[in-house]
Structure formats: C-alpha cells, structure tokens
BALUM-476660 format. One record per atom (N, C-alpha, C, O): residue number from 1; residue in one letter; atom name; x, y, z. Coordinates in steps of 0.2 Angstrom, whole numbers, plus 5000, padded with zeros to 4 digits. Each point is the difference from the previous one (the first is absolute). Example, Ala and Ser with C-alpha at 12.3 -4.5 7.8 and 13.67 -1.06 7.14 Angstrom:
<sepas>
   seq   type   atom      u      v      w
     1      A      N   5066   4972   5039
     1      A     CA   4996   5006   5000
     1      A      C   5004   5006   5000
     1      A      O   5005   4999   5003
     2      S      N   4993   5006   4993
     2      S     CA   5004   5006   5001
     2      S      C   4996   5005   5003
     2      S      O   5003   5006   5001
</sepas>
This chain:
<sepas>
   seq   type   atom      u      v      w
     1      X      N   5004   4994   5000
     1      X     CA   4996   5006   5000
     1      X      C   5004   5006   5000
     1      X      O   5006   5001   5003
     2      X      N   4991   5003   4993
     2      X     CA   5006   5006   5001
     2      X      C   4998   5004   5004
     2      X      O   4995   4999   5004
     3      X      N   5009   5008   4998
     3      X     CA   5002   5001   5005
     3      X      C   5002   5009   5000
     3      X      O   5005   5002   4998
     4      X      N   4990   5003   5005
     4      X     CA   5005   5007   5002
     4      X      C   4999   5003   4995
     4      X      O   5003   5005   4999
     5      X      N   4992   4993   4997
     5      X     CA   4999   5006   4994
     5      X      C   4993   5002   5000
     5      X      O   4998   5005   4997
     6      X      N   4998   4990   5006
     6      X     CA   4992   5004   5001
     6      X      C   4998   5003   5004
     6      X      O   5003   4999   5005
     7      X      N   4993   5006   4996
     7      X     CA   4998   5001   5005
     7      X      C   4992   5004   5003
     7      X      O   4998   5004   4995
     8      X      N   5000   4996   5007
     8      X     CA   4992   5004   5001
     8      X      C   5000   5004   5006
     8      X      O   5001   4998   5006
     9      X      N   4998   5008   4993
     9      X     CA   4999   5008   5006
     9      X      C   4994   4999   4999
     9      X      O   4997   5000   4995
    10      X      N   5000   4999   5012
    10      X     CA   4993   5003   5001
    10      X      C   5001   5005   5006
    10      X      O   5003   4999   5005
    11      X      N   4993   5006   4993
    11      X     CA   5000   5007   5005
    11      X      C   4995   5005   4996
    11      X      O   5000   5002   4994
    12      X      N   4996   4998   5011
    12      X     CA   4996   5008   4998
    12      X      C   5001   5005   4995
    12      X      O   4997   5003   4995
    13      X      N   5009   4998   5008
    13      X     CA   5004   5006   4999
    13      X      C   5005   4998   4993
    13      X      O   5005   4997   5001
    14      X      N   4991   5006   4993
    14      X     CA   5004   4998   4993
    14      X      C   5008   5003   5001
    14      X      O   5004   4997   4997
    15      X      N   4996   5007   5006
    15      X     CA   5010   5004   5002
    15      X      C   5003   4996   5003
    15      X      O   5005   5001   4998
    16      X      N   4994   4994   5007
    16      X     CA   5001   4995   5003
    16      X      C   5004   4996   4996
    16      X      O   5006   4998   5000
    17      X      N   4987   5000   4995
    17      X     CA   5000   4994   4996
    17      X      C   5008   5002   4994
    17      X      O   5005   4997   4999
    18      X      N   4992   5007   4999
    18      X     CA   5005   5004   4995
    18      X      C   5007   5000   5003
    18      X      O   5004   4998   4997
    19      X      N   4997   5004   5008
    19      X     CA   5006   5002   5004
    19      X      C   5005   4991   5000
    19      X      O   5006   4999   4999
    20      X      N   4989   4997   5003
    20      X     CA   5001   4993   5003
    20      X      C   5003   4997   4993
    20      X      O   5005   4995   5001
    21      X      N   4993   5007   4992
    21      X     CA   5002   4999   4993
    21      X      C   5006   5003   4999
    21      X      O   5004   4996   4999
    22      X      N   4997   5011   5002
    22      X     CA   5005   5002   4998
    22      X      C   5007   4998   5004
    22      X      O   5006   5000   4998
    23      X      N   4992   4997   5008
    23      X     CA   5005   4998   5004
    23      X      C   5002   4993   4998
    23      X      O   5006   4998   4999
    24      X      N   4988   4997   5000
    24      X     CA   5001   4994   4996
    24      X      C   5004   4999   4993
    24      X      O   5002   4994   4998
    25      X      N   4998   5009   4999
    25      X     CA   5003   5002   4995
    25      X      C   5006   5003   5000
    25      X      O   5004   4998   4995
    26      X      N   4998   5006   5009
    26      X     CA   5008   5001   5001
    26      X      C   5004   4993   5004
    26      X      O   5006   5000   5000
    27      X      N   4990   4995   5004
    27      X     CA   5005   4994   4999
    27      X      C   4998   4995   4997
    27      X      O   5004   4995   5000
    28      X      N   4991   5005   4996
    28      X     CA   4999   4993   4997
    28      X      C   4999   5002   4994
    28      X      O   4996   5005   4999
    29      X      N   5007   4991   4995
    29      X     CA   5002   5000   4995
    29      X      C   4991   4998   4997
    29      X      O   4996   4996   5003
    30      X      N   5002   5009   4991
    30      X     CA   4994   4996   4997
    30      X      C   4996   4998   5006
    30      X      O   5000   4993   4999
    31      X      N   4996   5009   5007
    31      X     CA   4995   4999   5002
    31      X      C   4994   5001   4998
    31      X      O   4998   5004   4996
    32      X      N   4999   4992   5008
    32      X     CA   4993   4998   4998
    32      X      C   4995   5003   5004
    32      X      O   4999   4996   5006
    33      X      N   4997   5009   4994
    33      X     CA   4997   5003   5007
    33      X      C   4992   5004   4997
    33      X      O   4999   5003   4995
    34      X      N   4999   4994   5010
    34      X     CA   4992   5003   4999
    34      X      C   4996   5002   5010
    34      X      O   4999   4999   5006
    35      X      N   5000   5005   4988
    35      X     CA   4998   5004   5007
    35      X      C   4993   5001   5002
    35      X      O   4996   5003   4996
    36      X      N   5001   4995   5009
    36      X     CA   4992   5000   5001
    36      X      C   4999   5006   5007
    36      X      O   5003   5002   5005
    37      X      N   4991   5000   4993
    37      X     CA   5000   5007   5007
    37      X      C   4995   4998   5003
    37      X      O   4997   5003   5004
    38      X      N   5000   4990   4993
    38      X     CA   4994   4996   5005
    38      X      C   5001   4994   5002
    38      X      O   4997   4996   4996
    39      X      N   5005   5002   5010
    39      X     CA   5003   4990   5001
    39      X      C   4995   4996   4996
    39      X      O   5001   4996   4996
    40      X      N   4991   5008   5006
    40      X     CA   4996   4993   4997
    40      X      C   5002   5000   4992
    40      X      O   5001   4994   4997
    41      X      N   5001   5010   4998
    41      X     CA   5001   4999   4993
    41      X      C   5005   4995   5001
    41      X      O   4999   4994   4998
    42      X      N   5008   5008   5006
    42      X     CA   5006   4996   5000
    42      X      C   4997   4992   5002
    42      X      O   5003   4995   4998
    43      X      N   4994   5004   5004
    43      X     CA   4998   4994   5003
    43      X      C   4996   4996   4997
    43      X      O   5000   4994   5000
    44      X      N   4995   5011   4995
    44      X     CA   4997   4995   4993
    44      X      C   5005   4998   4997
    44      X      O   5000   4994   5001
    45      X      N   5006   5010   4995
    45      X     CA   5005   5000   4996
    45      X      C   5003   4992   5004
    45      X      O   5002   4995   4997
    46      X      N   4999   5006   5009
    46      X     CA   5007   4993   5002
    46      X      C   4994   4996   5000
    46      X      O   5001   4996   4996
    47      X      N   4993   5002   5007
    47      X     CA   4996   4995   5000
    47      X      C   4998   4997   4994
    47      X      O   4998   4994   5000
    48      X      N   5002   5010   4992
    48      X     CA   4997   4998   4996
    48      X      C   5007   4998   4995
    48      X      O   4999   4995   4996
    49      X      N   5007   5008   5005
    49      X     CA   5005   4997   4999
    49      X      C   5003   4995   4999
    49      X      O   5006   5000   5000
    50      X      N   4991   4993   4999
    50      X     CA   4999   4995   4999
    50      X      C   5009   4997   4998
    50      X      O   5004   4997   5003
    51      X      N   4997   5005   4991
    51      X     CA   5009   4999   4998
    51      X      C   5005   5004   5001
    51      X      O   5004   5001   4995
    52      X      N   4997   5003   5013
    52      X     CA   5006   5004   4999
    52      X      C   5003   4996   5001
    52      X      O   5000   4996   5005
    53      X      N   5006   5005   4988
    53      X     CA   5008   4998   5002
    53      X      C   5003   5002   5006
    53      X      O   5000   4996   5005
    54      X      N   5002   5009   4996
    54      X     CA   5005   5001   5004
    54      X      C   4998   5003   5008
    54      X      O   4995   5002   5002
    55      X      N   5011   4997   5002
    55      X     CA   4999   5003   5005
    55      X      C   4997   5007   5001
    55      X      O   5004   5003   4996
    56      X      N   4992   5000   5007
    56      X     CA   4998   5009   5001
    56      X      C   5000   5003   5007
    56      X      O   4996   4998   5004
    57      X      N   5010   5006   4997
    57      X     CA   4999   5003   5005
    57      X      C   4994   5007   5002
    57      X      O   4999   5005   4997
    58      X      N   4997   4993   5007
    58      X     CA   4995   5004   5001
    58      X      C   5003   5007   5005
    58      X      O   5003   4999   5006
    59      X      N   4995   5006   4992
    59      X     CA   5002   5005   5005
    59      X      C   4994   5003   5003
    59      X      O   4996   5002   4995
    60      X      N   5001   4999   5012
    60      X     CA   4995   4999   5001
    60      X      C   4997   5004   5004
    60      X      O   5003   4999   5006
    61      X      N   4991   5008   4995
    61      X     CA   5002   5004   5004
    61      X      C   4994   4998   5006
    61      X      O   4996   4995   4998
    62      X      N   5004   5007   5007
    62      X     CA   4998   4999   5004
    62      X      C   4991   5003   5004
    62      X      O   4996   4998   5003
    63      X      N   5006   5010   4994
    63      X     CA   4993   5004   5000
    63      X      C   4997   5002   4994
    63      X      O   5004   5003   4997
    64      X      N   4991   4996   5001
    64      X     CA   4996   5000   4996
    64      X      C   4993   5000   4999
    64      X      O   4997   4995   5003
    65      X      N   5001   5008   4994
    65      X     CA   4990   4999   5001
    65      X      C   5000   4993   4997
    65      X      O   5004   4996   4998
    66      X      N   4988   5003   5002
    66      X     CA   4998   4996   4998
    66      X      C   5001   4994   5003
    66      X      O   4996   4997   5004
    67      X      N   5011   5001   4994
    67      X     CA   5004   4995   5002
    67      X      C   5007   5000   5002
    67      X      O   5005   5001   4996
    68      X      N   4995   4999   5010
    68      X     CA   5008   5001   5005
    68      X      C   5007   4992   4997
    68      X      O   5000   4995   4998
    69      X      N   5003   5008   5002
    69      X     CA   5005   4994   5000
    69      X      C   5001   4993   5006
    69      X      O   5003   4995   5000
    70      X      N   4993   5007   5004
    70      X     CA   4998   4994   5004
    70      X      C   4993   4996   4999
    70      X      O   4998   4994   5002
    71      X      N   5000   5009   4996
    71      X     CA   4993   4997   4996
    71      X      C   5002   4998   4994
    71      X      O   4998   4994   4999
    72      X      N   5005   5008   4996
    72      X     CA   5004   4998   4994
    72      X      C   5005   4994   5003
    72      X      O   5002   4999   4994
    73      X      N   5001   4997   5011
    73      X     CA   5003   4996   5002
    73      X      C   4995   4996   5002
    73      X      O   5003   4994   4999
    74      X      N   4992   5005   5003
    74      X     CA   4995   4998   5004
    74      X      C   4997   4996   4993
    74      X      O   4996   4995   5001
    75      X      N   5005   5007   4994
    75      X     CA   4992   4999   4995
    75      X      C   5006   4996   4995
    75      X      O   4998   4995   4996
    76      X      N   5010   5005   5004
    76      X     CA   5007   4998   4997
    76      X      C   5000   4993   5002
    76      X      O   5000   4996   4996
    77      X      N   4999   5005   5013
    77      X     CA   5001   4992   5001
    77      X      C   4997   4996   5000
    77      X      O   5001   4995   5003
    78      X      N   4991   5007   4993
    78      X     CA   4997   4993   5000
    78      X      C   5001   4999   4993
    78      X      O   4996   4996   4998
    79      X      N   5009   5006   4997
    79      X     CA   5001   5000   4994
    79      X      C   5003   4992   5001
    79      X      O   5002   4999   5006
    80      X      N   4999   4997   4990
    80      X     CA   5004   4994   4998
    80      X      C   5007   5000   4999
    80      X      O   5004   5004   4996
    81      X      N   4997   4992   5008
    81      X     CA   5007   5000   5002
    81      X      C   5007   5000   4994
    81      X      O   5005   5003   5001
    82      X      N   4992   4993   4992
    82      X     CA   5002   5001   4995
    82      X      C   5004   5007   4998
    82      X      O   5006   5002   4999
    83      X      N   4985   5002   5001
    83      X     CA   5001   5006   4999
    83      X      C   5005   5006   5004
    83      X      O   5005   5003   4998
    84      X      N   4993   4997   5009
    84      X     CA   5003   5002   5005
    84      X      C   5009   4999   4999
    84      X      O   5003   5005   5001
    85      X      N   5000   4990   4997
    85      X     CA   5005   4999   5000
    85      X      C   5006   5004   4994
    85      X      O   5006   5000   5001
    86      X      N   4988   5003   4994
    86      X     CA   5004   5003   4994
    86      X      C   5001   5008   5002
    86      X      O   5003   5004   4996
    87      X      N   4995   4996   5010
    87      X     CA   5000   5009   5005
    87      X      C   5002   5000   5006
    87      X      O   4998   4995   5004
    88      X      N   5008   5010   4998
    88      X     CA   5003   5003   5003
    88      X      C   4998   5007   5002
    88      X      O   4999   5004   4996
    89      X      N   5000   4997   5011
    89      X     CA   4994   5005   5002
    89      X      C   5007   5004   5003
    89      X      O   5005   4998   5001
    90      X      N   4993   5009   5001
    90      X     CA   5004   5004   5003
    90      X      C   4995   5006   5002
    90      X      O   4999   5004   4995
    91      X      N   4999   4997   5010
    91      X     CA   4999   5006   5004
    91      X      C   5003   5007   4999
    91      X      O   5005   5003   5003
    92      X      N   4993   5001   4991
    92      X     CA   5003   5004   4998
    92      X      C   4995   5007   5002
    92      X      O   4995   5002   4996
    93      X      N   5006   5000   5011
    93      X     CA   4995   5005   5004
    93      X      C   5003   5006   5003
    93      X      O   5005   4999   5002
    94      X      N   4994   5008   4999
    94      X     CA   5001   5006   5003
    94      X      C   4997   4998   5008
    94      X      O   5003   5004   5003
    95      X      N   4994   4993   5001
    95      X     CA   4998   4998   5006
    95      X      C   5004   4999   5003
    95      X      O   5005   4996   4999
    96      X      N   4994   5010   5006
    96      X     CA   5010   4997   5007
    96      X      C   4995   4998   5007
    96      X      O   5001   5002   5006
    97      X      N   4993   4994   4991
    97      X     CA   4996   4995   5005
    97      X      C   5005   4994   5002
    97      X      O   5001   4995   4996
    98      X      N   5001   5005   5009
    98      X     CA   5006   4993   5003
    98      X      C   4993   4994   4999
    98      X      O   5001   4994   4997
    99      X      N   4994   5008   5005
    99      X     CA   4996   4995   4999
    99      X      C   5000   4996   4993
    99      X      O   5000   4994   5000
   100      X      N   4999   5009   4993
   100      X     CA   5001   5001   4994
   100      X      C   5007   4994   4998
   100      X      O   5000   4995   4997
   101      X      N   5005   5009   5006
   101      X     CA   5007   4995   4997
   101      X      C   5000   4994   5003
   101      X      O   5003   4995   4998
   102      X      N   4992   5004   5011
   102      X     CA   5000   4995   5002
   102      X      C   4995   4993   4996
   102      X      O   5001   4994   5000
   103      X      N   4995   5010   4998
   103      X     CA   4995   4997   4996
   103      X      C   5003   4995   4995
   103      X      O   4999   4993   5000
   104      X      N   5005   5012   4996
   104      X     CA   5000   4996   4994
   104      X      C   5006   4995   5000
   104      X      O   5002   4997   4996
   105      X      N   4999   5004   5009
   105      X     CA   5009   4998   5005
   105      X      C   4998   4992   5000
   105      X      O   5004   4996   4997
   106      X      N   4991   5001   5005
   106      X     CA   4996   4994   5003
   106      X      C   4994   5001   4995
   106      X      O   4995   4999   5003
   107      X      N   5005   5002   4993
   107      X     CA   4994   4999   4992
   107      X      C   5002   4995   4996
   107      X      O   5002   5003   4995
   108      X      N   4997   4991   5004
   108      X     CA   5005   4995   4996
   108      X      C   5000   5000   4994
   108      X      O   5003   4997   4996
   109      X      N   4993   5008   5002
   109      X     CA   5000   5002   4990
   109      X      C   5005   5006   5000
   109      X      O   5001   5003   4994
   110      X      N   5001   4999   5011
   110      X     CA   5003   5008   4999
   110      X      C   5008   4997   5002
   110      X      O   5003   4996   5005
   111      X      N   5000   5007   4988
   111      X     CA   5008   4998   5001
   111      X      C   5003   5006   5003
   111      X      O   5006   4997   5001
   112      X      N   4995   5009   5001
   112      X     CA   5003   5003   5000
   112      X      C   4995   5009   5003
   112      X      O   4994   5000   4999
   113      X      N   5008   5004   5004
   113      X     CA   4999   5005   5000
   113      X      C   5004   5007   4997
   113      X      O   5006   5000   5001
   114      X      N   4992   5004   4995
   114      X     CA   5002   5007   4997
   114      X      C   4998   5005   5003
   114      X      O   4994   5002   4999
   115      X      N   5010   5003   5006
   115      X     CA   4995   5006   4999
   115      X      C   5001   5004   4993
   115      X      O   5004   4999   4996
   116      X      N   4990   5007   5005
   116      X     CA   5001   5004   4994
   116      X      C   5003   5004   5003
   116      X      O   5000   5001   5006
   117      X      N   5005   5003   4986
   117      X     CA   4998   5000   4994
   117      X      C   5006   4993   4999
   117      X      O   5005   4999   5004
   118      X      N   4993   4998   4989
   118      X     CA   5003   4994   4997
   118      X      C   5009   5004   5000
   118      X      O   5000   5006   5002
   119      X      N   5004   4992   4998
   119      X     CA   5007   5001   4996
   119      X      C   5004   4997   5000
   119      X      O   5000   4995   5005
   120      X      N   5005   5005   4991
   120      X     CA   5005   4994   4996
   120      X      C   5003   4996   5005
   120      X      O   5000   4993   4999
   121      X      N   5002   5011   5005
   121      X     CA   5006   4997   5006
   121      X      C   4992   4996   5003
   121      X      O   5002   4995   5003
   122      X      N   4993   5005   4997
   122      X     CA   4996   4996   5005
   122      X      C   4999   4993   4997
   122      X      O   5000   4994   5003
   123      X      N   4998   5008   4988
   123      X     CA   4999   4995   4996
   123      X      C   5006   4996   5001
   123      X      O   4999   4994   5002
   124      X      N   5005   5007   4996
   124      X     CA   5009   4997   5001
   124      X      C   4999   4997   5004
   124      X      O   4999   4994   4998
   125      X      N   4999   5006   5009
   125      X     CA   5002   4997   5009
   125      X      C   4993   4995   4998
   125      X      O   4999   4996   5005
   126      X      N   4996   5004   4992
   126      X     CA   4998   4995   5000
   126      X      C   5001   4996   4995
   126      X      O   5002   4994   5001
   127      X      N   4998   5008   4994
   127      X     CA   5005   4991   4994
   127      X      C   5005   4999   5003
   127      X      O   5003   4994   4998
   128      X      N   5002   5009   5008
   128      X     CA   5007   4999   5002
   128      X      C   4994   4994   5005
   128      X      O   4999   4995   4997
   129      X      N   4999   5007   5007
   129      X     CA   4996   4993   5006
   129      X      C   4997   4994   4996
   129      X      O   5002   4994   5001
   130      X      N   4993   5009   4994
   130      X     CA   5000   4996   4996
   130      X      C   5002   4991   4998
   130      X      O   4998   4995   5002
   131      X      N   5008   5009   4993
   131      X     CA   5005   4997   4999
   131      X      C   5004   4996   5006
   131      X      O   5003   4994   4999
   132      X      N   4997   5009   5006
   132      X     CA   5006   4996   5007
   132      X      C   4994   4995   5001
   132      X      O   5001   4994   5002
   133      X      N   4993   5008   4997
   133      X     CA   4995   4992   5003
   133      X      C   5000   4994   4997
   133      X      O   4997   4995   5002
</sepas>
C-alpha cells in the first residue's frame, strides 16, 4: 500500500484547509489532498470509498458545527475495519483544552495530535515518529 502522499483536511475554516495544503506540499512531493469544511461530506467520501489504494492521512479538526471531530470519530469507528485501516487520523485543532489532547491521547482511531496552525517542522516530527514506529 502506498504511503505519505494522500491526504484529507477537514476544518470549517477553508484557510485552515488551504494553509494545511500549502504546508503539505512544501514536503511532499505530488500530494494528493482534498479538503472538506464538513466531516459528514468527508465521511460519505471514506465510507463509499470502496477501492482506495493507498494509505490517507486524515488531518482532523476538532470544533466544528454540525459535526465536531469527536462525533466524526464516533460515526469512523463503526466503519469496517478494512476500511478503517487505509486512514491515519491526526487531531489537527487550535484547542489548548488539556481535556482535548487527553481525549484523543486514549481515542484508538486517533494517531497523533497537532495543534494549529499546521507547519513544516510539525509535519516533519510526525513522518519522523511515523517512520521510527
């Protein structure tokens, strides 16, 4: 399965999403990124999904109408394990809620936390973790 070049921004906030792209793109060569400003869209998209190839990092925000990033986890894990397994989740939130970092800290679909904003050196330090696992 391939690896580190897909990716999906969901956040509200299209500058976010935009910002989260231009950063992906300054280290990854030819990514692959789509951006949704509503989890439930993203979550048709991964559910009906039936043949993605490659691995997808999800970068994931945490406050949001509609649907929050923990309700978008909630509605993730009852996804099939198949599916589930082709995504890699990361908490990518402005929240300096310790509750928040703890949350996703003990969330078993959640790899990783980010606060905002995205940047290179943060992108780096996780393919660096990444990779050491």
């Amino acid at each position: 399965m391939e690896t580190k070049n897909t990716f999906i921004t969901i956040d509200d906030d299209p500058v976010n999403n935009l910002l989260s792209k231009i950063i992906i793109s300054k280290i990854i060569d030819e990514p692959t990124v789509m951006e949704y400003n509503m989890a439930q869209k993203a979550l048709d998209f991964i559910a009906n999904e039936k043949e993605h190839p490659v691995k997808t990092t999800i970068l994931l925000d945490i406050n949001m109408p509609e649907m929050s990033g923990w309700e978008f986890l909630e509605v993730f894990s009852s996804l099939h394990q198949e599916i589930k397994d082709r995504f890699e989740i990361y908490m990518l939130s402005s929240s300096v809620d310790d509750s928040d970092l703890n949350r996703s800290k003990e969330h078993p679909e959640v790899t990783g936390y980010i606060s905002k904003p995205l940047t290179t050196d943060k992108l780096e330090m996780l393919f660096k973790k990444a990779n050491a696992a």
